[in-house]
N, C-alpha and C positions, 0 to 999 in steps of 0.2 A: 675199425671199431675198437676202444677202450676196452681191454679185460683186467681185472682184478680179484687177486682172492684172496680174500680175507683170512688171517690167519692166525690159529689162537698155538700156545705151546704145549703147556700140560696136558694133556692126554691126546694131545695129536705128534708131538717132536720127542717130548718128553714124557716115555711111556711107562708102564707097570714091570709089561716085562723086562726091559732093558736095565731098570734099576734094581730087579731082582738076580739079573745073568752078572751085574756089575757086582751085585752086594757081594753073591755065592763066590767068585774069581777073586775074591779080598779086593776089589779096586776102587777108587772112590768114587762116591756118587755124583760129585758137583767139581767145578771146577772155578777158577777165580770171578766166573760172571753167573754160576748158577748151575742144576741140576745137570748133566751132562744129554746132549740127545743123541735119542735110538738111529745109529747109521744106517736100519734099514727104512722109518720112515725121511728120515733125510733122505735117500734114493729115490722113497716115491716121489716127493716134491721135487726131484731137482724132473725126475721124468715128466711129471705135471708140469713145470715149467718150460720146459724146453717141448714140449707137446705143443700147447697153450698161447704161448709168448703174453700171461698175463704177467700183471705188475704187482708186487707182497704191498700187501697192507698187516700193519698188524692190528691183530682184536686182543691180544694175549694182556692178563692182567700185568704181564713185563713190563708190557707198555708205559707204567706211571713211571719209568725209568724215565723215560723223553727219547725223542727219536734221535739224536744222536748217540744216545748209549746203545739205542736197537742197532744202529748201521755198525758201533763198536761192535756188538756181539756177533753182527754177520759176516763181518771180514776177519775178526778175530777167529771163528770156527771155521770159516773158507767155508760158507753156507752157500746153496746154488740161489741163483737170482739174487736180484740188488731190492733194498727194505725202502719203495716209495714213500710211505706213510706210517704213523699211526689214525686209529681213528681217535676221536675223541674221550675223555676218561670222567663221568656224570656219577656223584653221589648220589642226586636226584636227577634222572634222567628227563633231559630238553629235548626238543624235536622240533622243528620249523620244516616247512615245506618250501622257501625259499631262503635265502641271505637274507632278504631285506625284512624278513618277518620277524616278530619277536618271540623268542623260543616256548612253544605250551609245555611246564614242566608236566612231565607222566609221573602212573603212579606207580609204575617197576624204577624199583632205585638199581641204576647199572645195569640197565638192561642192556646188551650190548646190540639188539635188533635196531635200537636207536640209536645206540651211537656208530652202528652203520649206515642207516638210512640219514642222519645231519653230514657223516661223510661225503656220502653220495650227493645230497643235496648241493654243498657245499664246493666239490671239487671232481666231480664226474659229468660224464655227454649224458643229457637224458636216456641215450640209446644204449649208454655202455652196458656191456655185458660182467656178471660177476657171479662168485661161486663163495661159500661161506666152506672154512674147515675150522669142525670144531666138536668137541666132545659133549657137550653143553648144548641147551636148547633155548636158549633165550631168545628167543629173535621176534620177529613180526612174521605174522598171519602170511604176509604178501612176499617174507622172504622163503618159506620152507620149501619153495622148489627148489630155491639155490642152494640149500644146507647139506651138505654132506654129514649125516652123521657120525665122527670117527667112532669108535671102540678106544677107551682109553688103557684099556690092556694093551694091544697091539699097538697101537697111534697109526697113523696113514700109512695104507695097505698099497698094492700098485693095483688092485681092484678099486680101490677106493678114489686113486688117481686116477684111474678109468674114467668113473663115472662123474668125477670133480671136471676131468676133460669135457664131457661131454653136456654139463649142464653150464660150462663158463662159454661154450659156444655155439649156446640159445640164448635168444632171451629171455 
């Protein structure tokens, strides 16, 4: 079976505290691709990954970079797992239930619960399994079993990776 977890940065990679431990040490905050991330929720993820064996998608507003400057930024920081996708990036959010449909714009502009579910539509087994991380609530009704709420103080905890394990291996 398909797994995937979606995944956003700022307050899940890229956290409150880690840019205040960074500020206080005099070190910079960012580095040539952006905000620097917290090496302990990178640990959670890489354990969620190797847990898991799901596939990164990203939800992160980084994303309007293009997926090649994401796969840049994850070999450039020797990030764990390989960056499959992004999902798609809607001013005014579309949604179809198949390919062959023609998109119903919605009335959440950017909502990212749609532009996960035209993901899934588009590029997933109806059976796949997936898990959302993200600090933010935007999603669909049908997705909130899957959402892991971060904390965007901390960003992804190894509890949080926990329980991200254990919802990306239900359906």
């Amino acid at each position: 079976m398909e797994r995937f977890i979606f995944l956003d940065f700022d307050g899940v990679l890229n956290t409150g505290r880690y840019q205040r431990e960074l500020q206080a040490r005099g070190e910079t905050l960012r580095d040539a691709l952006g905000p620097r991330f917290d090496p302990q929720a990178v640990d959670a993820l890489r354990m969620l990954l190797e847990r898991s064996g799901a596939r990164l998608v990203i939800t992160s507003s980084w994303r309007t970079a293009g997926l090649a400057a994401m796969r840049h930024l994850w070999r450039s920081r020797s990030l764990p797992g390989e960056v499959t996708d992004i999902t798609p990036f809607y001013m005014f959010s579309a949604y179809r239930t198949s390919p062959q449909e023609e998109p119903f714009m919605g009335f959440t502009p950017g909502c990212r619960g749609l532009e996960i579910a035209e993901w899934l539509t588009r590029h997933a087994e109806p059976d796949a399994s997936y898990v959302i991380l993200d600090d933010e609530e935007d999603f669909l009704l049908q997705q909130a079993s899957r959402l892991v709420h971060i904390n965007p103080e901390t960003g992804l905890t190894p509890a949080d990776a926990r329980k991200a394990g254990y919802k990306n291996s239900s359906k």
